[in-house]
C-alpha positions as CSV (number, residue, x, y, z in Angstrom):
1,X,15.4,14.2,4.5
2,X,15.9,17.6,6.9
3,X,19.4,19.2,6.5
4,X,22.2,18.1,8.7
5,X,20.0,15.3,9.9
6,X,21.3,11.6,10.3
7,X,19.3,9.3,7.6
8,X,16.4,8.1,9.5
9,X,15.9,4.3,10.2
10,X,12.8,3.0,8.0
11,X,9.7,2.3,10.0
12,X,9.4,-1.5,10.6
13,X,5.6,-0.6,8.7
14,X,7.2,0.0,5.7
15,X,9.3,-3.2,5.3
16,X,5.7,-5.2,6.2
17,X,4.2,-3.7,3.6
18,X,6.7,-3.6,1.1
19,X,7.0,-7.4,1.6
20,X,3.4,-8.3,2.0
21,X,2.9,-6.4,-1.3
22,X,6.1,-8.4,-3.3
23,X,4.2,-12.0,-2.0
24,X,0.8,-10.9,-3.6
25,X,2.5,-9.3,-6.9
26,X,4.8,-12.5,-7.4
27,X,1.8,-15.0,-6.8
28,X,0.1,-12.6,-9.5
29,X,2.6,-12.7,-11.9
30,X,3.0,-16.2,-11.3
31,X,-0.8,-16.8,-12.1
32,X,-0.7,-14.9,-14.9
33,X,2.2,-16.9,-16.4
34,X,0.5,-19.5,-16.0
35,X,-2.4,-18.3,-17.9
36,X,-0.6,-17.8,-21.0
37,X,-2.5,-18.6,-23.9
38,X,-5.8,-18.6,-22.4
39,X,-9.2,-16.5,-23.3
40,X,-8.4,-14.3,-20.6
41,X,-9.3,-10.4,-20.3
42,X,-6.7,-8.7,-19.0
43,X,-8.7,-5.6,-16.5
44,X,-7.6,-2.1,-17.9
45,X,-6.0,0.2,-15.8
46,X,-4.3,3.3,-16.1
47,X,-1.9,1.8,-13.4
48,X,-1.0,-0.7,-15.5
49,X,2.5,-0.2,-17.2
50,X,4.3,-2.0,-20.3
51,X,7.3,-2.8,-18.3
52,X,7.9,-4.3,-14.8
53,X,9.7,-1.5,-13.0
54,X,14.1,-2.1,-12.4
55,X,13.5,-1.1,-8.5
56,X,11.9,-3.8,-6.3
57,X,8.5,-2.8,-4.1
58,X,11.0,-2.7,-0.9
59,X,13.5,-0.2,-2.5
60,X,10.2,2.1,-3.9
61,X,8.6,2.2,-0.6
62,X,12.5,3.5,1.0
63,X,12.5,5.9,-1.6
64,X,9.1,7.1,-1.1
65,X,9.8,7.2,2.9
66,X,13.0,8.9,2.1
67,X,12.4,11.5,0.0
68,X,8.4,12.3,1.0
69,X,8.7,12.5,4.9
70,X,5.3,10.9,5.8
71,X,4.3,10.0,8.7
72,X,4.3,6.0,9.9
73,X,0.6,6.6,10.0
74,X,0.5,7.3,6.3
75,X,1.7,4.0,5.1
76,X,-1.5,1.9,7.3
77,X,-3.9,4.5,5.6
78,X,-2.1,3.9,2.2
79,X,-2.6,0.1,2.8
80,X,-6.2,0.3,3.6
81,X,-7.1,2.6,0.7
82,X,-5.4,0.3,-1.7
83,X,-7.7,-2.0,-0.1
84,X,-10.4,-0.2,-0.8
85,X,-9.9,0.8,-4.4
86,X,-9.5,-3.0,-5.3
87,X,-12.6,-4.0,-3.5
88,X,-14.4,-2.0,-6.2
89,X,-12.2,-3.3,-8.7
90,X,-11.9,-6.7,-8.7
91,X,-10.7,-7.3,-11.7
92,X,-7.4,-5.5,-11.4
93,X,-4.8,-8.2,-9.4
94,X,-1.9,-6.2,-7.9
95,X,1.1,-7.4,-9.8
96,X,5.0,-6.3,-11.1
97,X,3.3,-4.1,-13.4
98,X,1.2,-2.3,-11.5
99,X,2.4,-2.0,-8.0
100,X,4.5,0.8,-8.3
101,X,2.0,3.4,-9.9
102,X,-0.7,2.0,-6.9
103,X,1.6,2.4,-4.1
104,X,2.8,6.2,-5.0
105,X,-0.6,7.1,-5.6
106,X,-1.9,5.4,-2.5
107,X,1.0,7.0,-0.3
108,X,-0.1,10.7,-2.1
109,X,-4.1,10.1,-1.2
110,X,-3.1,9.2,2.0
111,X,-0.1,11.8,3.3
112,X,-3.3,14.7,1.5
113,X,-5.7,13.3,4.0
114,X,-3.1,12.6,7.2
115,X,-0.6,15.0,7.6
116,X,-0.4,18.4,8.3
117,X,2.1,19.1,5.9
118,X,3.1,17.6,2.6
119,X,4.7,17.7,-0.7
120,X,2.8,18.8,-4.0
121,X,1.7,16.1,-6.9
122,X,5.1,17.6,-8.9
123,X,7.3,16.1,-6.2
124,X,5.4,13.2,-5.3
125,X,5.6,12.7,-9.1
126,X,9.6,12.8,-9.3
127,X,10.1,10.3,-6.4
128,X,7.5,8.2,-8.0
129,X,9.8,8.4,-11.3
130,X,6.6,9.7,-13.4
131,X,5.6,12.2,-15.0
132,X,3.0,15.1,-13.2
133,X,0.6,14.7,-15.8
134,X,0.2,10.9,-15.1
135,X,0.5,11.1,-11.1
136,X,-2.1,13.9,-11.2
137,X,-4.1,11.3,-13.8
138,X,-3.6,8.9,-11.4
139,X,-4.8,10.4,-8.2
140,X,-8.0,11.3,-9.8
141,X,-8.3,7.8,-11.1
142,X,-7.8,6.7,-7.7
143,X,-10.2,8.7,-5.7
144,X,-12.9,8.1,-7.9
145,X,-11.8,4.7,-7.6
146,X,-12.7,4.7,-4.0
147,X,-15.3,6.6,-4.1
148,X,-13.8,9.5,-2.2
149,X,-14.3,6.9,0.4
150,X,-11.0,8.8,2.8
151,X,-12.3,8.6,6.1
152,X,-10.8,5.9,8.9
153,X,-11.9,5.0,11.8
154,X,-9.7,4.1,14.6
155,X,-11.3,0.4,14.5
156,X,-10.5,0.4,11.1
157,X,-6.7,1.7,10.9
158,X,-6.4,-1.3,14.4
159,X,-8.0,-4.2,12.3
160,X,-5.3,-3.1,9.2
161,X,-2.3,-2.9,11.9
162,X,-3.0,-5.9,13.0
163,X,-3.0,-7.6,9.4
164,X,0.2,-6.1,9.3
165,X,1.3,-7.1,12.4
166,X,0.6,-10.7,11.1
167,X,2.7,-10.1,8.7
168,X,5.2,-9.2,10.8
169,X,4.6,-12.6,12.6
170,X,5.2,-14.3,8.6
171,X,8.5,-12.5,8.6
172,X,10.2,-13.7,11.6
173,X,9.1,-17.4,11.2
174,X,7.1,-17.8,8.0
175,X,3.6,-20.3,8.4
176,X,3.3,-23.4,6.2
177,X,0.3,-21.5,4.2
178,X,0.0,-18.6,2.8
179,X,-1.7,-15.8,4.2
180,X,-4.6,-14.4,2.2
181,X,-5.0,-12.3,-0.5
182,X,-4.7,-8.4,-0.4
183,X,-7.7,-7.9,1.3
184,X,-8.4,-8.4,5.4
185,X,-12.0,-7.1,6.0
186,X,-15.2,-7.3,4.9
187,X,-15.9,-3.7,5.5
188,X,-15.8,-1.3,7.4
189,X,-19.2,-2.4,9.2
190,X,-17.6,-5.4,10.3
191,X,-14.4,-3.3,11.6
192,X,-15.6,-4.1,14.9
193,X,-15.4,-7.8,14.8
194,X,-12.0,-7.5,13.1
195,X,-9.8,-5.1,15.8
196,X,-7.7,-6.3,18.9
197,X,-8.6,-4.9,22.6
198,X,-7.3,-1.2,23.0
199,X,-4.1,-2.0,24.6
200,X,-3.3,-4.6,22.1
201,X,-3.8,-2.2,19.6
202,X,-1.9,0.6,20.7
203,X,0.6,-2.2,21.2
204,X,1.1,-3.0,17.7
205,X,1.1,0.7,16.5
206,X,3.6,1.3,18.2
207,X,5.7,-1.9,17.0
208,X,5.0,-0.7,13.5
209,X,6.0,2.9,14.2
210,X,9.8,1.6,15.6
């Protein structure tokens, strides 16, 4: 936060995403109860932790807004590489224990790639409450993960604002079905197909920007 300034209001982006994220880790972690005692393989991943984190998703995604100073921008990107990186692993379901360690990493990737100006891994490591060795593990991990796979088009970051403008939608009067899983498009070939008209997309921006 600048000196002498007022604490910001969180982008309405952040809250969609933080709560989009808590509805697929708790139908995770509720699969994976379930599963108990089964001949299942767990999918290794250096995201994965022992323990589920104390803070909830909502309060880590504040903190992260608070203390890192990206850009609204940032979080969309974030969303769509985490998108991304479990497209190529499909294995890995996005759950209490893992959350955490892919959102801080996914935020990092994405404020490198956006922003002008940013923190280093070190302080991106202290607001993600981990230490620089594993966030720097981590963001390697990631990229590879992706396949250095960073560019967005503007058809992509619409079709992802308007999955979280859906979302949005879910909040305000919840549908009797659930909405899908974490990911929204095919890929990026098929962007196209998935993005509103241009005013309807600089509409919804700028509802997740407020």
């Amino acid at each position: 936060m600048r000196t002498g300034e007022v604490a910001e209001a969180v982008p309405r982006v952040v809250a969609i995403l933080s709560s989009l994220l808590q509805r697929v880790a708790e139908r995770n972690d509720a699969a994976a109860a379930a599963a108990v005692g089964e001949e299942a393989a767990a999918a290794v991943s250096a995201f994965q932790g022992l323990t589920k984190p104390a803070i909830s998703i909502g309060g880590y995604l504040e903190r992260i807004f608070r203390f890192a100073n990206c850009s609204p921008s940032c979080y969309v990107v974030a969303y769509i590489y985490l998108d991304r990186f479990l497209r190529r692993r499909p294995a890995l379901a996005v759950d209490s224990f893992n959350v955490h360690r892919l959102l801080i990493t996914s935020v990092l990737t994405a404020v490198k790639f956006v922003d002008d100006i940013c923190y280093n891994n070190a302080y991106f490591a202290r607001v993600g409450g981990i230490s620089l060795m594993e966030m720097n593990y981590l963001e390697v991990d990631f990229l590879f993960g992706i396949a250095f796979d960073l560019n967005v088009t503007p058809a992509a970051f619409a079709s992802y604002c308007a999955v979280l403008q859906s979302e949005m939608a879910y909040l305000e009067q919840p549908p009797a079905v659930d909405l899908p899983r974490l990911h929204c498009c095919p890929s990026d070939q098929d962007d196209a197909g998935c993005h509103h008209k241009q005013q309807q997309q600089q509409q919804q921006q700028h509802q997740l920007a407020v």
